[in-house]
C-alpha positions as CSV (number, residue, x, y, z in Angstrom):
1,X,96.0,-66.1,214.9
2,X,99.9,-67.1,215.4
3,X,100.5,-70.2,213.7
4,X,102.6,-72.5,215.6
5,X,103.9,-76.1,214.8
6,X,104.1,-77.3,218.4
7,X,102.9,-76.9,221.7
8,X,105.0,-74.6,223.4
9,X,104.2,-71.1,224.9
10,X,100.7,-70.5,225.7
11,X,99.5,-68.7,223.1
12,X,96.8,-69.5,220.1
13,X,96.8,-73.2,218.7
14,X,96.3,-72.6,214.8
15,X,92.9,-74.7,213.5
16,X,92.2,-77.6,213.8
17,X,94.2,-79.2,216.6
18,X,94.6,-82.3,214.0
19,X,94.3,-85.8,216.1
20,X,95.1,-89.0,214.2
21,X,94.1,-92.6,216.1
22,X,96.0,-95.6,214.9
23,X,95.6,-99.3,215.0
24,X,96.3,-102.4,213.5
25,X,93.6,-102.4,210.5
26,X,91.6,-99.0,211.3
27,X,88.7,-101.4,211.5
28,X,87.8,-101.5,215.3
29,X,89.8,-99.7,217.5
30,X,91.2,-96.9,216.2
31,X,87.9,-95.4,214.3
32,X,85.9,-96.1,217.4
33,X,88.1,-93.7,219.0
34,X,88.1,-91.0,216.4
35,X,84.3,-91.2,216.1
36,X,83.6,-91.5,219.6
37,X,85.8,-87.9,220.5
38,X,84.2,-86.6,217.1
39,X,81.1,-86.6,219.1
40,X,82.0,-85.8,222.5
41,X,84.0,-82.7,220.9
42,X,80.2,-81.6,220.5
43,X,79.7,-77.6,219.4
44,X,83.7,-77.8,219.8
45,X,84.3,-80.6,217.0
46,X,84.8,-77.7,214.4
47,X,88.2,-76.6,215.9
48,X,89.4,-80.2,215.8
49,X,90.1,-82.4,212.6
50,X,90.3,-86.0,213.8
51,X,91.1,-88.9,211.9
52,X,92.7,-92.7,211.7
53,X,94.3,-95.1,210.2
54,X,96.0,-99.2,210.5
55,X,99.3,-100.2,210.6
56,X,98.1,-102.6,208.3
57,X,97.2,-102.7,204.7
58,X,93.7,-102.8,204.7
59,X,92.7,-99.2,203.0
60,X,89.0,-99.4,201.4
61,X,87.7,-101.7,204.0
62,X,84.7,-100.5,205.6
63,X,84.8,-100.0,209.5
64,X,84.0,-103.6,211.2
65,X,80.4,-104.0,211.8
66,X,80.8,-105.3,215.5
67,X,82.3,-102.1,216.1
68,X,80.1,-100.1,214.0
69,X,77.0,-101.1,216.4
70,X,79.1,-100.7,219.2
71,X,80.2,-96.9,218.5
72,X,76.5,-96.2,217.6
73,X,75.5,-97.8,221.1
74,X,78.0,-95.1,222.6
75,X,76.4,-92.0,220.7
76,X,79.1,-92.2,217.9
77,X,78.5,-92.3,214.4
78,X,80.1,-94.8,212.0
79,X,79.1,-93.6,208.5
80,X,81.5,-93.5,205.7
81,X,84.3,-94.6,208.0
82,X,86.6,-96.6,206.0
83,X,89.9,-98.0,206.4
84,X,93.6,-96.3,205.4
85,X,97.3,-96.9,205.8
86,X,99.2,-94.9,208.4
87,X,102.0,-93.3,206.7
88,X,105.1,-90.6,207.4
89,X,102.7,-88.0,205.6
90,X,99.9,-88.8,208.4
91,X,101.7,-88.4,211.4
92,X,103.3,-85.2,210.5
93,X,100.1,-84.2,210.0
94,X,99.1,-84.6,213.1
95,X,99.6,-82.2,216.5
96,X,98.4,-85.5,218.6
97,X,98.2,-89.4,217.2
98,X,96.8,-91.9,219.7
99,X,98.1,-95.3,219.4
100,X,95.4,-98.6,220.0
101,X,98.3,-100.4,221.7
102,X,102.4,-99.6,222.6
103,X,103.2,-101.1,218.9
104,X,100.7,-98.6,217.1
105,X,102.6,-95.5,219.0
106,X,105.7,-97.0,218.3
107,X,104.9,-97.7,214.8
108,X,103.7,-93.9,214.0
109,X,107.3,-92.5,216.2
110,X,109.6,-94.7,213.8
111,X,108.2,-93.3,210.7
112,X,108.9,-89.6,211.9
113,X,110.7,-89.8,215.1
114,X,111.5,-85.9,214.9
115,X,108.3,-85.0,214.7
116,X,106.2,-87.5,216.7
117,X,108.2,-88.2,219.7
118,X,106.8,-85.5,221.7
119,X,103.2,-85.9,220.3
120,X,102.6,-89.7,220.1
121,X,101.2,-91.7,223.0
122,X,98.3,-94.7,223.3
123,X,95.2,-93.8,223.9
124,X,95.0,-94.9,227.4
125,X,98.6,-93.7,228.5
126,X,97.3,-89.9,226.8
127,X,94.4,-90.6,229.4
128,X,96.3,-91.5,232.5
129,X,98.9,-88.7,231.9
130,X,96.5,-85.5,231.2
131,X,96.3,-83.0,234.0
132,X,93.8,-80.5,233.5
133,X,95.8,-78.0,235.6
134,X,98.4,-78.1,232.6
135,X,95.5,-76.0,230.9
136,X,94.7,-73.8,233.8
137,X,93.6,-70.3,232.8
138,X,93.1,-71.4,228.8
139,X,89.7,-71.3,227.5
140,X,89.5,-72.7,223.4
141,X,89.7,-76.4,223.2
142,X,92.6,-76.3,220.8
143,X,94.8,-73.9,222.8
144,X,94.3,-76.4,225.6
145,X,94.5,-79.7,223.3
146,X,98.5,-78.3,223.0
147,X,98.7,-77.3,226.6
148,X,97.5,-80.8,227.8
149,X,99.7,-82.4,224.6
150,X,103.2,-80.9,225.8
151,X,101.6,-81.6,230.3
152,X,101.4,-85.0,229.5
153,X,104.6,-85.5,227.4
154,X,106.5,-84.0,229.9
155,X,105.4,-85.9,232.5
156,X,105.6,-89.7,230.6
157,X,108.9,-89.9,231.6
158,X,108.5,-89.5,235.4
159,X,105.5,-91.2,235.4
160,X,106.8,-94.3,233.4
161,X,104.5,-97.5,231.7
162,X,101.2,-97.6,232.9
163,X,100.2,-101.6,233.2
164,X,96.7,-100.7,231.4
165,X,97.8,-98.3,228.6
166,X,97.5,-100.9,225.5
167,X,94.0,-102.2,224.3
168,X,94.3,-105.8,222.9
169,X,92.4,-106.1,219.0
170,X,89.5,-107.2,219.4
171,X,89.1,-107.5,215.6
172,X,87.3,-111.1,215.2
173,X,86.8,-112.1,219.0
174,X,83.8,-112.5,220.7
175,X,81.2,-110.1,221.2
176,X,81.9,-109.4,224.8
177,X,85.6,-108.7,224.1
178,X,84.6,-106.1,221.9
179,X,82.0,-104.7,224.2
180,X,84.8,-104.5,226.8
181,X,87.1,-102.7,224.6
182,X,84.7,-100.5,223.6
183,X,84.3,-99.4,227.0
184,X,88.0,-98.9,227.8
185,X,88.2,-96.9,224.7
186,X,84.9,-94.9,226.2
187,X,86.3,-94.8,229.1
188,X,89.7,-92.9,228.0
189,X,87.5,-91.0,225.6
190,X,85.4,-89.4,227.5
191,X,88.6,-88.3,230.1
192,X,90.3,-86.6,226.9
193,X,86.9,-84.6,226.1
194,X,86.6,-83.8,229.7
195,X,90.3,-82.0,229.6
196,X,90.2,-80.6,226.0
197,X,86.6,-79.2,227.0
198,X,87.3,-77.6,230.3
């Protein structure tokens, strides 16, 4: 298998297509998100490593337990998920990081702007943007993970700031705030394993 570094020519994606999801305090948002894809990725979850962490200090924390019953709810499973730091080492590890909100992509570009530019959106603006035509023709899920990648950077510009694309923190609010949230992040989620999927 050719081992790339970054979408470009189709060709083969080396494994895992490595996904990082970022929020404030990787208590609520962003594991929610990495849990709930983990699942929907089904017999395909193998060629993808996904993964998150908080703009915040909060590494050891277990995942919050409002969102914990809320991913389980959805099919997701919260086990073992515990809190970590975003750092430079993180992103560059990553061939996609998915931002909670404009400030978590924004957060994740400034500590390696070379690297993440290209590959860092929000969760919801990845959503809007994806075009499953930009993986026409490709069969693996990680081959079209960096086909869809370098469709919807490509196109963020032209497209510009969806009014939707952040998802306010829930972290602490009522119930039915979280339950909302939850099924924005669903929402965008399930659209993302849709396109990797085929």
């Amino acid at each position: 298998m050719l081992d790339v570094s970054a979408p470009s020519a189709r060709g083969h994606w080396r494994l895992p297509f490595r996904v990082l999801m970022v929020c404030t305090g990787n208590l609520h948002r962003s594991p929610l998100a990495e849990r709930l894809l983990t699942a929907r990725l089904g017999s395909s979850r193998e060629m993808f490593q996904l993964s998150s962490a908080g703009t915040a200090d909060r590494a050891g924390t277990p995942m919050d337990p409002v969102a914990a019953a809320l991913l389980a709810g959805l099919g997701g499973d919260p086990c073992g998920a515990m809190a970590r730091r975003l750092t430079a080492e993180l992103v560059e590890n990553a061939d996609l990081v998915l931002g909670a909100a404009t400030e978590h992509r924004d957060a994740a570009v400034r500590l390696s702007p070379a690297w993440a530019l290209r590959r860092t959106f929000t969760l919801r603006e990845f959503a809007r943007l994806l075009r499953a035509e930009d993986a026409d023709g490709v069969a693996e899920p990680a081959d079209r993970a960096a086909e869809l990648v370098r469709g919807a950077g490509a196109r963020r510009g032209a497209e510009g700031r969806g009014e939707d694309d952040d998802l306010a923190d829930p972290y602490g609010a009522p119930e039915r705030v979280a339950r909302s949230c939850a099924g924005r992040i669903a929402e965008s989620v399930e659209r993302i394993a849709v396109a990797l999927l085929g």
